[in-house]
C-alpha positions in Angstrom: -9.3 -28.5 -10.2 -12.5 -27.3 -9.7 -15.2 -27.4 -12.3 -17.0 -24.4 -11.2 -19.8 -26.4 -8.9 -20.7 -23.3 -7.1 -23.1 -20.3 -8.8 -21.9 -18.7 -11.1 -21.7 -14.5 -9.9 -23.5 -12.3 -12.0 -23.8 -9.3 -9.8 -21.4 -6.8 -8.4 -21.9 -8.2 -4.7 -22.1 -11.9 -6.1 -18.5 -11.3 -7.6 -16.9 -10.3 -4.5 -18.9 -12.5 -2.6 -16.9 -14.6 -4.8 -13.3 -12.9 -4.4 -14.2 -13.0 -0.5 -14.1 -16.8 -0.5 -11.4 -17.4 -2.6 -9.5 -15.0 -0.9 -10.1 -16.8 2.6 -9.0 -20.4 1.2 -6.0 -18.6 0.1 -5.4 -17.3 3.1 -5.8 -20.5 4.8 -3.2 -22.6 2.7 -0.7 -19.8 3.0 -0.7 -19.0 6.8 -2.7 -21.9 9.1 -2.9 -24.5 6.1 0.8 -24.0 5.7 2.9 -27.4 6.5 -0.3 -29.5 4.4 0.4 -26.7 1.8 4.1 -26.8 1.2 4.2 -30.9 1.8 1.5 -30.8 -1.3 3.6 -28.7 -3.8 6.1 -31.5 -4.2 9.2 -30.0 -6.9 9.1 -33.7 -8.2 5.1 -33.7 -9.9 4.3 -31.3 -12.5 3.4 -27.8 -12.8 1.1 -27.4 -9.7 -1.1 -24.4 -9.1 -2.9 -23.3 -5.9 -6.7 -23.0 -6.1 -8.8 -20.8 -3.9 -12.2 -21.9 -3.8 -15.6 -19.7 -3.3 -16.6 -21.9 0.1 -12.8 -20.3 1.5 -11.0 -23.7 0.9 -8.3 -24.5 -1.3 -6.7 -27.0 -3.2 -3.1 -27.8 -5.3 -3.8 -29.1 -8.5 -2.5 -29.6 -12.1 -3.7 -26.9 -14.2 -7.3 -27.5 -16.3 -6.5 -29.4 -19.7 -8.7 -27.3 -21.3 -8.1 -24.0 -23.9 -9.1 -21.7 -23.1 -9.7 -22.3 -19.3 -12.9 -21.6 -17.9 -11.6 -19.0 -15.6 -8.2 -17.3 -15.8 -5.4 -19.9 -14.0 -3.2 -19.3 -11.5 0.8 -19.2 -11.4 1.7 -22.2 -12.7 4.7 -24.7 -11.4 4.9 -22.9 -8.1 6.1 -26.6 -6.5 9.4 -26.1 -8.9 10.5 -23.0 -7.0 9.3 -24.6 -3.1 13.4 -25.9 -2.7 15.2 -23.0 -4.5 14.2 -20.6 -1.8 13.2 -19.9 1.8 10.5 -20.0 2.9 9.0 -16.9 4.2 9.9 -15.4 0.2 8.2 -18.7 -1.4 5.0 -17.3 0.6 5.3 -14.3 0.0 6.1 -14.9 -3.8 2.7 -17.6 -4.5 1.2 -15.0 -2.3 1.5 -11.9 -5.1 0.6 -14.5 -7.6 -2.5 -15.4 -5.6 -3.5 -11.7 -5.5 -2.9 -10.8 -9.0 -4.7 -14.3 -10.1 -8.1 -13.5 -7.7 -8.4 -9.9 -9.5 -8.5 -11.6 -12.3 -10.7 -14.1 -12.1 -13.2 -10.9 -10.5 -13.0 -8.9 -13.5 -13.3 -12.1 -15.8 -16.9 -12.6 -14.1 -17.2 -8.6 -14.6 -16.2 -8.4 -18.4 -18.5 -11.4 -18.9 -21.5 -10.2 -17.8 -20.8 -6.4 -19.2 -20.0 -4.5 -15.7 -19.8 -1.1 -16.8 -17.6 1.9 -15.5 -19.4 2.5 -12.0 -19.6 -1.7 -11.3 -16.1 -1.8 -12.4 -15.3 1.2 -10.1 -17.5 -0.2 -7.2 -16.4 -3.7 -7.3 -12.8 -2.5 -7.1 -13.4 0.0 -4.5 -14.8 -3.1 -2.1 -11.9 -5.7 -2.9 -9.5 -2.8 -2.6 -11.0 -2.0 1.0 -9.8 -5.9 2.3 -5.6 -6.1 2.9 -4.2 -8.4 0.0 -3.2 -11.7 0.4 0.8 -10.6 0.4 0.1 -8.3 3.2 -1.2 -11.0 5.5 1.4 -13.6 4.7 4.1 -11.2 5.1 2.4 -9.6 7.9 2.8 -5.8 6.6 -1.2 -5.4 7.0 -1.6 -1.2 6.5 -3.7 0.2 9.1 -6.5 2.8 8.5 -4.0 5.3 9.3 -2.9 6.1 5.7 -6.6 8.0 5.2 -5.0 10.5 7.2 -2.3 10.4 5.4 -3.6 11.4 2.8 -5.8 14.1 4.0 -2.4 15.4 5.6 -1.1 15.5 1.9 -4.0 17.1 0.6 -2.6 20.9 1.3 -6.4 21.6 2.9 -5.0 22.8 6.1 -1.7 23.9 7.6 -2.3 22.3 11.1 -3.2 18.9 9.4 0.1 19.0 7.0 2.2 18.5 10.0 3.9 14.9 10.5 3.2 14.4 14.3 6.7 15.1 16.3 7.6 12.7 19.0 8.0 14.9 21.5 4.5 16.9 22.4 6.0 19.9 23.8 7.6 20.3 20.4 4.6 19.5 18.1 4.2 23.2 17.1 7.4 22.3 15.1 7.1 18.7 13.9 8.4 18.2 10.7 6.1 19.5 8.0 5.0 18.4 5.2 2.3 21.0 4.3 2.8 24.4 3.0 6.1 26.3 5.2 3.7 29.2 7.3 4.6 32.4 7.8 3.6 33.7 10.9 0.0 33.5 11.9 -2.3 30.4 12.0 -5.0 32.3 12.4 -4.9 34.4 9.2 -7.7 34.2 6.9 -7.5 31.6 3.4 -6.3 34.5 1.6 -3.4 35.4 3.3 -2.3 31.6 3.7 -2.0 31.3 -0.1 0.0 34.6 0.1 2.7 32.7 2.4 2.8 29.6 0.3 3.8 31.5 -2.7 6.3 33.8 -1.2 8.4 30.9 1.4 11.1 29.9 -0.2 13.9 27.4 0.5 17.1 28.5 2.6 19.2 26.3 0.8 18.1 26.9 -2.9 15.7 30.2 -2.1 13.5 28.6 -5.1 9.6 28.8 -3.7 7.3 26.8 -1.7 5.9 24.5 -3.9 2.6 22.0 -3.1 4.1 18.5 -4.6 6.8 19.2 -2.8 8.5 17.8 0.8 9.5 20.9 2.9 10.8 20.7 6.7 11.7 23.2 9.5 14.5 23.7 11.6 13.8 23.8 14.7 16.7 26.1 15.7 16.8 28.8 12.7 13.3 27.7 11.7 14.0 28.2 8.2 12.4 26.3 6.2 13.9 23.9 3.2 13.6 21.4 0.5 13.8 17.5 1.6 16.2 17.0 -1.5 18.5 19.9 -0.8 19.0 18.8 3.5 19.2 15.2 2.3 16.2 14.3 4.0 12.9 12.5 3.0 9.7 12.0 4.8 10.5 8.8 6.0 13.4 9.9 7.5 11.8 13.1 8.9 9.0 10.6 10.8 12.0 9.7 13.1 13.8 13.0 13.7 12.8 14.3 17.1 14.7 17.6 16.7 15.9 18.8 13.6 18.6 21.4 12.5 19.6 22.0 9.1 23.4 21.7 8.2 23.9 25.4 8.2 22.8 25.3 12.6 24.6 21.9 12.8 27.5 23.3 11.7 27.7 25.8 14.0 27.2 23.6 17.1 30.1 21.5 16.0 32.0 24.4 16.4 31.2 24.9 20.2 
């Protein structure tokens, strides 16, 4: 275990300078490190833990004798579960432990040397802008697409609350997730607020309502609740064409 060799971070960019590190020697045992890091977590020695270091190394070591430790410890005994399961979920299990262990050991060096609201705010804001260590290991990296997302959520515009259709020619009615429209795009601030509050559902005629999913059919274009049609947005992202069970009734009929 280490016995903190390395500077000790006092500063906001120091600490994460610090996380940064750590993080990367984490990284490393858990994805090209991996057949020297499972060999090393033997389920015959004692409780082990896995160390990432500022320099972006690692190491698997018994736990510091000390108490209270110096710095806040990682999971401990992850060797005893290595047999008892595969794998790809002991990764991704020492993985979330590693994450939740390097935040931390982050806001240990910022409550010790009296961060206060903004550096807490700031220091989380730059971890927070790196993927975590699960998402690496288990691949499932989130790309910088989910800023739009939330823009899309954020009711500013019509045109930007649509989910994008599959098909282009049908893009004017891609599933929506904004407010239902009237009519006219074009129409002032004033008379979009006017729609909002008087669309209502064609399945429980209650009104529009911003926290709320909403989707068109594309053959009635009415508009209607997720929960009432059954259907939610991730289900909506792959529908290329859809018709609500009143229209997909009626086609059964043909």
């Amino acid at each position: 275990m280490e016995a903190i060799p390395h500077p000790i971070p006092r500063t906001v960019e120091e600490v994460f300078s610090d996380f940064k590190g750590r993080r990367s020697g984490l990284i490393k045992a858990l994805t090209t490190d991996v057949e020297k890091f499972y060999q090393q977590c033997d389920p015959d020695k004692e409780n082990l833990c896995l160390y990432g270091l500022p320099n972006e190394t690692w190491e698997v070591n018994l736990p510091v004798e000390e108490v209270p430790p110096e710095l806040p410890e990682p999971a401990l005994g992850i060797n005893f579960a290595r047999d008892g399961m595969q794998e790809k979920d002991w990764l991704s299990l020492v993985a979330v432990h590693s994450d939740s262990w390097l935040l931390a050991v982050a806001f240990y060096f910022g409550a010790r040397f009296g961060f206060g609201k903004n550096e807490r705010k700031r220091l989380f804001q730059m971890i927070n802008e790196l993927p975590t260590i699960f998402e690496v290991v288990s691949g499932n990296v989130k790309q910088p697409k989910d800023q739009s997302a939330t823009h899309n959520n954020s009711g500013k515009s019509k045109s930007s609350g649509k989910m994008q259709s599959r098909q282009p020619e049908s893009q004017t009615k891609a599933v929506k997730v904004s407010a239902p429209p009237k009519e006219d795009y074009e129409s002032g601030e004033e008379e979009e607020e006017d729609d909002e509050q008087g669309a209502t559902c064609g399945a429980c005629g209650e009104s529009y309502g911003t926290d709320e999913f909403w989707i068109c059919c594309d053959i009635c274009e009415k508009w209607f609740h997720g929960k009432c049609v059954k259907i939610t947005p991730a289900k909506a992202e792959h529908i290329k064409q859809y018709k609500c069970p009143s229209c997909s009734g009626k086609r059964a009929r043909v």
